[in-house]
PDB file as gemmi writes it, atoms N, CA and C in Angstrom:
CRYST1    1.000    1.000    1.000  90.00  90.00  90.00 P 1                      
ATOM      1  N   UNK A   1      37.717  21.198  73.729  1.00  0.00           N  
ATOM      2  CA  UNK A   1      37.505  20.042  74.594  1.00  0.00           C  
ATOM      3  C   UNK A   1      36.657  18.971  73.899  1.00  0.00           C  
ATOM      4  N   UNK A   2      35.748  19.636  72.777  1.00  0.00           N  
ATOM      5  CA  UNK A   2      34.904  18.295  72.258  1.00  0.00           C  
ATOM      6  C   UNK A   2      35.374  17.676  70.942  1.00  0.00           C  
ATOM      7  N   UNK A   3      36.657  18.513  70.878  1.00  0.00           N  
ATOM      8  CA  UNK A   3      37.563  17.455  69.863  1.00  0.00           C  
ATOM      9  C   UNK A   3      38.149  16.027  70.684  1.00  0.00           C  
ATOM     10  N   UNK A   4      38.910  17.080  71.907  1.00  0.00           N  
ATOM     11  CA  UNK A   4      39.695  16.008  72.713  1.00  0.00           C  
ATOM     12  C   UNK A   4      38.707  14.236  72.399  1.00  0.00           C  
ATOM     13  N   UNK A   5      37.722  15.491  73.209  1.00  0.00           N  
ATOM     14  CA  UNK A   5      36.845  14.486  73.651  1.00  0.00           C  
ATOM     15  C   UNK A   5      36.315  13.433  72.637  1.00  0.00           C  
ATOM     16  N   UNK A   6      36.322  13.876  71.169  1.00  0.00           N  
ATOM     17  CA  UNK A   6      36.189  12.922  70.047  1.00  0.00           C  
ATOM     18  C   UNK A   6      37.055  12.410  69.984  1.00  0.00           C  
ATOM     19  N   UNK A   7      38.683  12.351  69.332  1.00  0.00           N  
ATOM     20  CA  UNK A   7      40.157  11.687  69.693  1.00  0.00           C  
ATOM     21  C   UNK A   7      39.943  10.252  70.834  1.00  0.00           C  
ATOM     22  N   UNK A   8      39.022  10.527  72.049  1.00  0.00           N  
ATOM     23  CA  UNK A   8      39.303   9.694  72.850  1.00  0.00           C  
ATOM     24  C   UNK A   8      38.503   8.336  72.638  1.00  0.00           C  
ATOM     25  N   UNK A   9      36.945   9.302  72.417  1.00  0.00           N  
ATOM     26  CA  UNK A   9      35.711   8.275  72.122  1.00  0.00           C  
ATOM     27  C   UNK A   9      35.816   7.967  71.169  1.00  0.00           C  
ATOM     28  N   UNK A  10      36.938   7.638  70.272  1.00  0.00           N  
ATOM     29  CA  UNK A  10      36.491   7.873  68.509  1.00  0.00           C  
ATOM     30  C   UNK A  10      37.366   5.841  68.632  1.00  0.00           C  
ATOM     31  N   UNK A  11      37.950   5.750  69.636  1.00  0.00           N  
ATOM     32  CA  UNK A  11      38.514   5.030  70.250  1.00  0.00           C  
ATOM     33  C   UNK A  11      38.008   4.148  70.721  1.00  0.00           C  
ATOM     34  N   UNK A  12      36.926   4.132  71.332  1.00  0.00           N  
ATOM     35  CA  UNK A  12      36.063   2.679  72.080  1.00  0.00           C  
ATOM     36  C   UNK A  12      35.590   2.300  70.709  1.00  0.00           C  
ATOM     37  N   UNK A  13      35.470   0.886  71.388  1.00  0.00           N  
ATOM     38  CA  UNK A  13      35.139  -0.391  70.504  1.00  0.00           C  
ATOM     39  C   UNK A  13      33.148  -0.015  70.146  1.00  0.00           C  
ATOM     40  N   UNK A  14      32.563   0.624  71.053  1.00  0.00           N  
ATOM     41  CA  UNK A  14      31.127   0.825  70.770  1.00  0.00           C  
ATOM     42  C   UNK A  14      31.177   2.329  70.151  1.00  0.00           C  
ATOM     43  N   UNK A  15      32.171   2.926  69.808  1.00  0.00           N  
ATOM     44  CA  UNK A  15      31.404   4.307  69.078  1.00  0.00           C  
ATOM     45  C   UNK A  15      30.833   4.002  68.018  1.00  0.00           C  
ATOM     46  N   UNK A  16      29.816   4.930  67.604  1.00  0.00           N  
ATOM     47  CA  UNK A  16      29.235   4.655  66.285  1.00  0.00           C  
ATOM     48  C   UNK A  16      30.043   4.944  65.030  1.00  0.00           C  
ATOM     49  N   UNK A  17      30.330   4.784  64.082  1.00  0.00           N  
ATOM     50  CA  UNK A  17      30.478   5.108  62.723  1.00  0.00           C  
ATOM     51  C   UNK A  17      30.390   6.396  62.740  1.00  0.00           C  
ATOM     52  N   UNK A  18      31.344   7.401  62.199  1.00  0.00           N  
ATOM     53  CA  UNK A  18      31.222   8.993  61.888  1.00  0.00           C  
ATOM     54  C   UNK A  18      29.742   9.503  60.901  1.00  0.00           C  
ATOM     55  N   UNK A  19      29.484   7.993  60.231  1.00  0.00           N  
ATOM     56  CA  UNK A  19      28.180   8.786  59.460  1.00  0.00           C  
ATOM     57  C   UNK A  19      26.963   8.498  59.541  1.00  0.00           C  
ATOM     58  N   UNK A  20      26.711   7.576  60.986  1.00  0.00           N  
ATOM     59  CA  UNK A  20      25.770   7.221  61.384  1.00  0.00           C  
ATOM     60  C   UNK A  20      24.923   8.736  61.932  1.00  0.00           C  
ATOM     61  N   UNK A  21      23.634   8.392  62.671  1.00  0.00           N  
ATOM     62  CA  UNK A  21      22.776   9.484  62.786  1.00  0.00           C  
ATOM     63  C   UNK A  21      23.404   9.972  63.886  1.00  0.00           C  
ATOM     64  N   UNK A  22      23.592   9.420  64.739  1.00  0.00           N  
ATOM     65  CA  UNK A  22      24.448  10.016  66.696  1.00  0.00           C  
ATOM     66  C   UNK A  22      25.495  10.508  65.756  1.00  0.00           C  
ATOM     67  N   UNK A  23      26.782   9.693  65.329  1.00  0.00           N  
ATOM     68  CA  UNK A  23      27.725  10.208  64.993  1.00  0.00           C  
ATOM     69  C   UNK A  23      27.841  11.457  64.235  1.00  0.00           C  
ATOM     70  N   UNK A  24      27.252  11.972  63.107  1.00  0.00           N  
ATOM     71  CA  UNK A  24      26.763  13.022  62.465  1.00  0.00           C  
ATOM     72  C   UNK A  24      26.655  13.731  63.402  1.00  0.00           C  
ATOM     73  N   UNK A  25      25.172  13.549  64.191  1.00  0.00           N  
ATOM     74  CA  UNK A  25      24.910  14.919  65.141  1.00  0.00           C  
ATOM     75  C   UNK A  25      25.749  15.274  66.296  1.00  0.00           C  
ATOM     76  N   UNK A  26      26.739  14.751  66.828  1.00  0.00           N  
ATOM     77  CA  UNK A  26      28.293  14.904  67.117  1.00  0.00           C  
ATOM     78  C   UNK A  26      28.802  16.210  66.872  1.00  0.00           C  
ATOM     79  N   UNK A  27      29.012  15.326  65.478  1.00  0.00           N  
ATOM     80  CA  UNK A  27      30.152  16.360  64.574  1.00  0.00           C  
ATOM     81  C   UNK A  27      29.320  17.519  64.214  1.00  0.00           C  
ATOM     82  N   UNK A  28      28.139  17.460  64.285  1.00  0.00           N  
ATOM     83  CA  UNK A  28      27.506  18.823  63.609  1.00  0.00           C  
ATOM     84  C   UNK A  28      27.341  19.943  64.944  1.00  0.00           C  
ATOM     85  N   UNK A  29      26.923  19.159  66.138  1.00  0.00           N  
ATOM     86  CA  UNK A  29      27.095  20.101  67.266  1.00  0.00           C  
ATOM     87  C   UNK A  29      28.565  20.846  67.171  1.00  0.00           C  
ATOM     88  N   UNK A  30      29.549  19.874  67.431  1.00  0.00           N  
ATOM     89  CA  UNK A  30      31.230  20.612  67.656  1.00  0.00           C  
ATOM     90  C   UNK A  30      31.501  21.160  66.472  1.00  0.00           C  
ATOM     91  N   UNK A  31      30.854  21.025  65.482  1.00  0.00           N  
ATOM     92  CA  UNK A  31      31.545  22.357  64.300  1.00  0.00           C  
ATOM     93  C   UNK A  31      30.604  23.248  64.453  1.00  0.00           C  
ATOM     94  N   UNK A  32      29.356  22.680  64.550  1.00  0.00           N  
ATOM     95  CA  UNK A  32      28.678  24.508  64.761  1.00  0.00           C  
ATOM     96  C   UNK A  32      28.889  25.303  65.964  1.00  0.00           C  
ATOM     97  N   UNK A  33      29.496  24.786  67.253  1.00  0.00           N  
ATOM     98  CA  UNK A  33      29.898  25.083  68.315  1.00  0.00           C  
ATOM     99  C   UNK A  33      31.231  25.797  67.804  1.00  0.00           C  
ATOM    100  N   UNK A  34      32.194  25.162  67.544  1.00  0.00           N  
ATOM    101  CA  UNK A  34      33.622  25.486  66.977  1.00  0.00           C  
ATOM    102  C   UNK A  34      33.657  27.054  65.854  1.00  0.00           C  
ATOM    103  N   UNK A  35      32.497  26.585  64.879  1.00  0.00           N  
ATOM    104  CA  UNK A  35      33.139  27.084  63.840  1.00  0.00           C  
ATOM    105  C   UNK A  35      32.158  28.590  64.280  1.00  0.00           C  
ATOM    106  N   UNK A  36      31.406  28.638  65.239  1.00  0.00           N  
ATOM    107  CA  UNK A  36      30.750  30.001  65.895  1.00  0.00           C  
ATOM    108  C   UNK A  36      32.168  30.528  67.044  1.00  0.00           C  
ATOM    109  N   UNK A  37      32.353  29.651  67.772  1.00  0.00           N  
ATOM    110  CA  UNK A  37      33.677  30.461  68.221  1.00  0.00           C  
ATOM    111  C   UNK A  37      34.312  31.316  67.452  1.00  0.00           C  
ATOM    112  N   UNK A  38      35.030  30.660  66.383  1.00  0.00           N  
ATOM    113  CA  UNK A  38      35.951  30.918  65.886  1.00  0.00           C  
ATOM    114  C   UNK A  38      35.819  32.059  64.722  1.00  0.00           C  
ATOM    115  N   UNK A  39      34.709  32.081  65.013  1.00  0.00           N  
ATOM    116  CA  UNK A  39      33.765  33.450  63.682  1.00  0.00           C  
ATOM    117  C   UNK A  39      34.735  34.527  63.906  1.00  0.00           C  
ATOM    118  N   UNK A  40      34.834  35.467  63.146  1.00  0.00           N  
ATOM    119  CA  UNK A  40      34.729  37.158  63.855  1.00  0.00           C  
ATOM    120  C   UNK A  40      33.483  37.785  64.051  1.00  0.00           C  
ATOM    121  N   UNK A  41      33.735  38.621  65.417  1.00  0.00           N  
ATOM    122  CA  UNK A  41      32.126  39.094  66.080  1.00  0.00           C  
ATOM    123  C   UNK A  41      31.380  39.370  65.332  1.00  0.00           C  
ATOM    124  N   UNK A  42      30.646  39.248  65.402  1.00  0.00           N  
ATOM    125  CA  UNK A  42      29.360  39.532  64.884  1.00  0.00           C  
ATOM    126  C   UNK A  42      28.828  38.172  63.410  1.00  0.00           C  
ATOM    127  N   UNK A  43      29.726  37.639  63.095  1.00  0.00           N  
ATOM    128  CA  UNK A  43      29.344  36.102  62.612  1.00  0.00           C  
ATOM    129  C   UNK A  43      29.146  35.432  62.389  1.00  0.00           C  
ATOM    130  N   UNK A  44      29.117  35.350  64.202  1.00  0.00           N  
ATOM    131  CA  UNK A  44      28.906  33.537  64.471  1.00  0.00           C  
ATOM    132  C   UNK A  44      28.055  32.595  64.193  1.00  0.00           C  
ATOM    133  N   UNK A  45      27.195  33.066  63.734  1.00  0.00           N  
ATOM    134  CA  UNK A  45      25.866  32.006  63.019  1.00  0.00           C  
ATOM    135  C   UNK A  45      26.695  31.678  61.960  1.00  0.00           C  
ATOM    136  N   UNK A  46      27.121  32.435  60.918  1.00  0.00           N  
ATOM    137  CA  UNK A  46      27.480  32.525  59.672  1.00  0.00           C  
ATOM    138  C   UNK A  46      28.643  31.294  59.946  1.00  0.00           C  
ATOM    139  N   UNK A  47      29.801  31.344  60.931  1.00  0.00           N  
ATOM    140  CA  UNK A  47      30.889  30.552  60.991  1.00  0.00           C  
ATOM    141  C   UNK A  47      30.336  29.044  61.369  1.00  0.00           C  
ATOM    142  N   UNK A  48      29.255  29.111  61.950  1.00  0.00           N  
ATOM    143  CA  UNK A  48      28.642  28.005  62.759  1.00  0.00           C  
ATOM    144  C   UNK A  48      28.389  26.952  61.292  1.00  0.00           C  
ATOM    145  N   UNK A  49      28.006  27.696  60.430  1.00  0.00           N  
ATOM    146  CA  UNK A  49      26.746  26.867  59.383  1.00  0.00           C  
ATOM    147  C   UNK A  49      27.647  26.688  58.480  1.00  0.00           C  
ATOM    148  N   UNK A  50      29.109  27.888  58.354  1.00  0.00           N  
ATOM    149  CA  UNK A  50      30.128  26.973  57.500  1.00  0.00           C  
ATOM    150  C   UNK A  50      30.705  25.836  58.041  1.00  0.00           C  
ATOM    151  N   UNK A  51      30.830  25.891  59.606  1.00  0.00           N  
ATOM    152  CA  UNK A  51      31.686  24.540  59.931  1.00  0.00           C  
ATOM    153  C   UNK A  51      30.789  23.539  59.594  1.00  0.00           C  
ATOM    154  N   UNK A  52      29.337  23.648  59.945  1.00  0.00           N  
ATOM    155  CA  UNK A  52      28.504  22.138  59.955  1.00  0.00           C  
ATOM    156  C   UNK A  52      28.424  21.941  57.993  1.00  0.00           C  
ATOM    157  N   UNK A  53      28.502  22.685  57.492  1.00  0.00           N  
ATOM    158  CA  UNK A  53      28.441  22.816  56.231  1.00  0.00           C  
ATOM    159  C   UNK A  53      29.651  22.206  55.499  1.00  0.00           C  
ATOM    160  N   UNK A  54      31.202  22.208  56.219  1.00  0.00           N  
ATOM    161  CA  UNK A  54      32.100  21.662  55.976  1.00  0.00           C  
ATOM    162  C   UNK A  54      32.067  20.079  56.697  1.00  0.00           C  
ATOM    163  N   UNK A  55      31.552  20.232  57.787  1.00  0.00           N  
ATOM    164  CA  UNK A  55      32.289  19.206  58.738  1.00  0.00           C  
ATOM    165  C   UNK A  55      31.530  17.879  58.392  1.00  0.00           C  
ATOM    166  N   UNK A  56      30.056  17.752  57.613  1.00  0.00           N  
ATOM    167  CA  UNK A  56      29.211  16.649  57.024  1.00  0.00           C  
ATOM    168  C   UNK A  56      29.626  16.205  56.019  1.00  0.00           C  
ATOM    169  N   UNK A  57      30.037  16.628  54.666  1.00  0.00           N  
ATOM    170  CA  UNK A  57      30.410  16.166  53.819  1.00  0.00           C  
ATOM    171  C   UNK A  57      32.086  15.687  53.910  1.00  0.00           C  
ATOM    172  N   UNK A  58      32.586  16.236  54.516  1.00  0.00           N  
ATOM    173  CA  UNK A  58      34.055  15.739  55.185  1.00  0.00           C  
ATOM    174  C   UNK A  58      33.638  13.963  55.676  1.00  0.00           C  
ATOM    175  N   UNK A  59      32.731  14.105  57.033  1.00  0.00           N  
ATOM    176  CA  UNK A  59      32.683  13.023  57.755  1.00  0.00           C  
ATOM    177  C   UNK A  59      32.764  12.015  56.632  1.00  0.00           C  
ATOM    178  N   UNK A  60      31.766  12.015  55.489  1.00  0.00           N  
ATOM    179  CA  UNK A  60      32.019  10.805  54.126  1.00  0.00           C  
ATOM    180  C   UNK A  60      33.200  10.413  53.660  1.00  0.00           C  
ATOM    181  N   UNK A  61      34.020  11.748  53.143  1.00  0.00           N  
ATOM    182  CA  UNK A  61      35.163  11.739  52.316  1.00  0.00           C  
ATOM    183  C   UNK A  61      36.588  10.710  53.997  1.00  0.00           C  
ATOM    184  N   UNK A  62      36.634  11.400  54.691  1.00  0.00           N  
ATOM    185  CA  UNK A  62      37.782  11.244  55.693  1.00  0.00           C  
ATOM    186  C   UNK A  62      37.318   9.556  56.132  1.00  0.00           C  
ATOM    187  N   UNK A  63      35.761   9.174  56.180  1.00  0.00           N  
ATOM    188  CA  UNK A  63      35.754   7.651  56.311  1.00  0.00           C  
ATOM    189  C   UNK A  63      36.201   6.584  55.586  1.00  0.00           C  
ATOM    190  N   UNK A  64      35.782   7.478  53.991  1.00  0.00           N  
ATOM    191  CA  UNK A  64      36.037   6.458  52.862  1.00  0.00           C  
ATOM    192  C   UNK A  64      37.734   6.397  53.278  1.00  0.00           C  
ATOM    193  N   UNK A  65      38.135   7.449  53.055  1.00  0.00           N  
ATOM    194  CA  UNK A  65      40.213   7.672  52.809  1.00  0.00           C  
ATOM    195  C   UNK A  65      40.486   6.793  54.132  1.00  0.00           C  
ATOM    196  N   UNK A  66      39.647   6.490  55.531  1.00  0.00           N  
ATOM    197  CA  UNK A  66      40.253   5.743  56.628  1.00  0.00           C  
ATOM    198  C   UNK A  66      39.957   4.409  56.042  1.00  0.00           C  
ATOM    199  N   UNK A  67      39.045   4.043  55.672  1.00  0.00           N  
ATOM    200  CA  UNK A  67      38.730   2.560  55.277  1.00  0.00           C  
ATOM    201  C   UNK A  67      39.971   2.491  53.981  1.00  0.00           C  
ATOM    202  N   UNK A  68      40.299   2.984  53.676  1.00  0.00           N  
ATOM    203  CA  UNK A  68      41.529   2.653  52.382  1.00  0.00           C  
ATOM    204  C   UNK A  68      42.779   2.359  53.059  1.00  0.00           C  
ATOM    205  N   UNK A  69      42.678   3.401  53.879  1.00  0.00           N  
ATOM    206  CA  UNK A  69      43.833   3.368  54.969  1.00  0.00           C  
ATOM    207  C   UNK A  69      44.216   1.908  55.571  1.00  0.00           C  
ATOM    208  N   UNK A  70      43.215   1.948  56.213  1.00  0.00           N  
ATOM    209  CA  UNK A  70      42.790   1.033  57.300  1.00  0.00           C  
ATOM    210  C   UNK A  70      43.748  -0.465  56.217  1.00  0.00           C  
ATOM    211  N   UNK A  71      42.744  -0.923  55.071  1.00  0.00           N  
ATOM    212  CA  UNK A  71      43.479  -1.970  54.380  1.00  0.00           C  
ATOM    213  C   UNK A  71      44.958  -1.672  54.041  1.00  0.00           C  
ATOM    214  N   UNK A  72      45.609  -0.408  54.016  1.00  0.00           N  
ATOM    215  CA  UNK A  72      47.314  -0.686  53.981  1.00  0.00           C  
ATOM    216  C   UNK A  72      48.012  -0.896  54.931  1.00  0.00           C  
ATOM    217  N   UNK A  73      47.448  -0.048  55.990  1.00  0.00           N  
ATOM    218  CA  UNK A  73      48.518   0.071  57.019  1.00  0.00           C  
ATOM    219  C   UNK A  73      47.591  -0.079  58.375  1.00  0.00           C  
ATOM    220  N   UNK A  74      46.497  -0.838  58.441  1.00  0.00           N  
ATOM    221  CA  UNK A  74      45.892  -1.031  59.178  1.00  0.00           C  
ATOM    222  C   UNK A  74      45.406   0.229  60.454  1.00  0.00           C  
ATOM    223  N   UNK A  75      44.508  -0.771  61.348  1.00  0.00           N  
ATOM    224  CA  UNK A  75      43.293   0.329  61.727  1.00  0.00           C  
ATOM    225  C   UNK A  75      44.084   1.422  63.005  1.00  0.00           C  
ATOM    226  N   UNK A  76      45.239   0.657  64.001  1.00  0.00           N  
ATOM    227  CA  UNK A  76      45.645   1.555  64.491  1.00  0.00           C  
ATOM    228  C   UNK A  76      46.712   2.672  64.106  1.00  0.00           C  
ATOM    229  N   UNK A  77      47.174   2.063  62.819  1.00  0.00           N  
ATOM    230  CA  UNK A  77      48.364   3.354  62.338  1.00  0.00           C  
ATOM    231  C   UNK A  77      47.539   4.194  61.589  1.00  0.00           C  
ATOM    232  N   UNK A  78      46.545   3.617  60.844  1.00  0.00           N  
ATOM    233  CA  UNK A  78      45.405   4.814  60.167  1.00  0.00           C  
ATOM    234  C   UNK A  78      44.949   5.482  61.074  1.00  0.00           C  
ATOM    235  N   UNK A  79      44.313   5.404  62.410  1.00  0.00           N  
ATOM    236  CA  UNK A  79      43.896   6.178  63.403  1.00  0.00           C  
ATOM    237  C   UNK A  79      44.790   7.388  63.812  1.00  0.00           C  
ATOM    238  N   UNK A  80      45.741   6.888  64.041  1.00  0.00           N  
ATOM    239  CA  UNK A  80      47.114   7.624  64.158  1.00  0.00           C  
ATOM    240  C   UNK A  80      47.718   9.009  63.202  1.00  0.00           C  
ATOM    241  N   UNK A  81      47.492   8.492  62.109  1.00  0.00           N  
ATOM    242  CA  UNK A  81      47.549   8.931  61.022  1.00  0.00           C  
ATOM    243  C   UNK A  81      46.596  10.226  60.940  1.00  0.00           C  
ATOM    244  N   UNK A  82      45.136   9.645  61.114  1.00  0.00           N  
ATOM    245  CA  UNK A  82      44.227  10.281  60.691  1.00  0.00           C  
ATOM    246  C   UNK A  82      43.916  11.444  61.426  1.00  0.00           C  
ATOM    247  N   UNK A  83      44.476  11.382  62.986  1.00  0.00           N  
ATOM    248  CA  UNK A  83      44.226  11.852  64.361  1.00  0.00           C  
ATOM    249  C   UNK A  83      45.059  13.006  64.099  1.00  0.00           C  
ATOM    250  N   UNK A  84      46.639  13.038  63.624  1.00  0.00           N  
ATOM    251  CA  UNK A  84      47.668  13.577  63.958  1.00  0.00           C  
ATOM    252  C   UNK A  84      47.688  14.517  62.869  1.00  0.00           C  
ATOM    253  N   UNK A  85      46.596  14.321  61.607  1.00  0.00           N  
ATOM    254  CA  UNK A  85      46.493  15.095  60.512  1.00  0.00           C  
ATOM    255  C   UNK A  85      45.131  16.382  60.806  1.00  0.00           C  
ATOM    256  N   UNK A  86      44.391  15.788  61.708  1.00  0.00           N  
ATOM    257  CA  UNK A  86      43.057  16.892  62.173  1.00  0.00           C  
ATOM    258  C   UNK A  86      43.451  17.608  63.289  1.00  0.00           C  
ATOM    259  N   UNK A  87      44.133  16.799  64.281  1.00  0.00           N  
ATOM    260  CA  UNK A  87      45.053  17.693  65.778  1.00  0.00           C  
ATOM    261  C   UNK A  87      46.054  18.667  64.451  1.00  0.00           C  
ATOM    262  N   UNK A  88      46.530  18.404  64.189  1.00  0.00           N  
ATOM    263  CA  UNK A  88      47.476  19.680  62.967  1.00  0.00           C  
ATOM    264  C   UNK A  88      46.418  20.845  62.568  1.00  0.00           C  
ATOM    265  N   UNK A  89      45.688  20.159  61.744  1.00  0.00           N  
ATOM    266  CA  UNK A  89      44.624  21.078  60.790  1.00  0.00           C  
ATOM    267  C   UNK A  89      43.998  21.812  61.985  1.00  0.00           C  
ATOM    268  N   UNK A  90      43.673  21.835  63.264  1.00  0.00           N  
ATOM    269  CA  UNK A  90      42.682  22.506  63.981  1.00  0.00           C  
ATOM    270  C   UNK A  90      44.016  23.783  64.604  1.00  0.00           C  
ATOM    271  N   UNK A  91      44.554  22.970  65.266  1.00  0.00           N  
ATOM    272  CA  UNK A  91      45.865  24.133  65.555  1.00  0.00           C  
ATOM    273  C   UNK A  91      45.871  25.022  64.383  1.00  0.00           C  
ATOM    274  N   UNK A  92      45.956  24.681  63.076  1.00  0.00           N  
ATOM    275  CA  UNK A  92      46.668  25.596  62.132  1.00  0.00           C  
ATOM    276  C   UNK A  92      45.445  26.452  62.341  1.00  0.00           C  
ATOM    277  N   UNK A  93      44.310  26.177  62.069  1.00  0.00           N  
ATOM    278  CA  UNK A  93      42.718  27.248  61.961  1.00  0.00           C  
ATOM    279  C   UNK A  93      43.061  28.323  62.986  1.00  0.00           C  
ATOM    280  N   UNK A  94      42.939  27.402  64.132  1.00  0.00           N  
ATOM    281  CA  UNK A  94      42.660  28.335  65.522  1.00  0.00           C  
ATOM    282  C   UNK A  94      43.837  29.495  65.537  1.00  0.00           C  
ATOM    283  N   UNK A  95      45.214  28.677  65.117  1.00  0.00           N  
ATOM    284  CA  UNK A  95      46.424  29.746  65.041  1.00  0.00           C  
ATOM    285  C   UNK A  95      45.704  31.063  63.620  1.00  0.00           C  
ATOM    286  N   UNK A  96      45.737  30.731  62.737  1.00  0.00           N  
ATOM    287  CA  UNK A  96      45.277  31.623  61.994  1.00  0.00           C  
ATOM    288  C   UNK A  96      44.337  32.516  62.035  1.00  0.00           C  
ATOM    289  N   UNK A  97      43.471  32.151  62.951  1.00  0.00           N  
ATOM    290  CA  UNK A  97      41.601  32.979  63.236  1.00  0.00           C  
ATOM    291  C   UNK A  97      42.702  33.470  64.566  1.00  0.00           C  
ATOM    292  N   UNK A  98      43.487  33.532  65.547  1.00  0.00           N  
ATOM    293  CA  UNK A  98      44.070  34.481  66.661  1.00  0.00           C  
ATOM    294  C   UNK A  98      44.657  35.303  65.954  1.00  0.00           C  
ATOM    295  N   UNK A  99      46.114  34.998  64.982  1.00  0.00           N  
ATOM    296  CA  UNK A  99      46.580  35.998  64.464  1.00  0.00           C  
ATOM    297  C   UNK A  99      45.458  37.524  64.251  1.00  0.00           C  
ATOM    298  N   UNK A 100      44.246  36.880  63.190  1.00  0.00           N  
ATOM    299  CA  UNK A 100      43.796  38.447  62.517  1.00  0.00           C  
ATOM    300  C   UNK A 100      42.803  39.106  63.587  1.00  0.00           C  
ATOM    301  N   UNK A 101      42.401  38.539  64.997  1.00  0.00           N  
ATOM    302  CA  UNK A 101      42.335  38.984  65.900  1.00  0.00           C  
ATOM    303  C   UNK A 101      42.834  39.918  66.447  1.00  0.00           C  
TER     304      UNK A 101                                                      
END                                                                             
């Protein structure tokens, strides 16, 4: 739900920047939230501190590649783009962490 919920807000004209200080602590709540779900039992700290561990240095790399974006094919097909490539990537995780369940 606090992806959705990013997808939607990521959308208003006042969100912050992904690498601002709010924006960061965002993304660091829902991956350490996420990536503790998605642990196997016993874990979940461990899955928590890889997601926030992945999900910060990402926020840099995925802004720079949208701002590149953004100048070819502009800001709503990059959004689009960018949206329809992380809605993929999270399905594929979550499908993969149920399977060995």
């Amino acid at each position: 739900m606090m992806g959705v919920g990013e997808l939607f807000g990521d959308k208003m004209k006042t969100a912050p920047d992904r690498t601002v200080a709010l924006g960061l602590l965002a993304r660091v709540m829902s991956a350490g939230i996420a990536g503790a779900a998605l642990a196997p039992k016993g874990r979940d700290r461990l899955g928590g501190v890889i997601a926030v561990a992945t999900a910060v240095p990402l926020a840099y790399l995925t802004l720079a590649g949208r701002k590149r974006a953004m100048r070819r094919i502009g800001q709503t097909r990059s959004g689009l783009v960018e949206d329809a490539m992380i809605v993929c990537s999270a399905v594929a995780i979550v499908l993969a962490v149920s399977r060995k369940r």
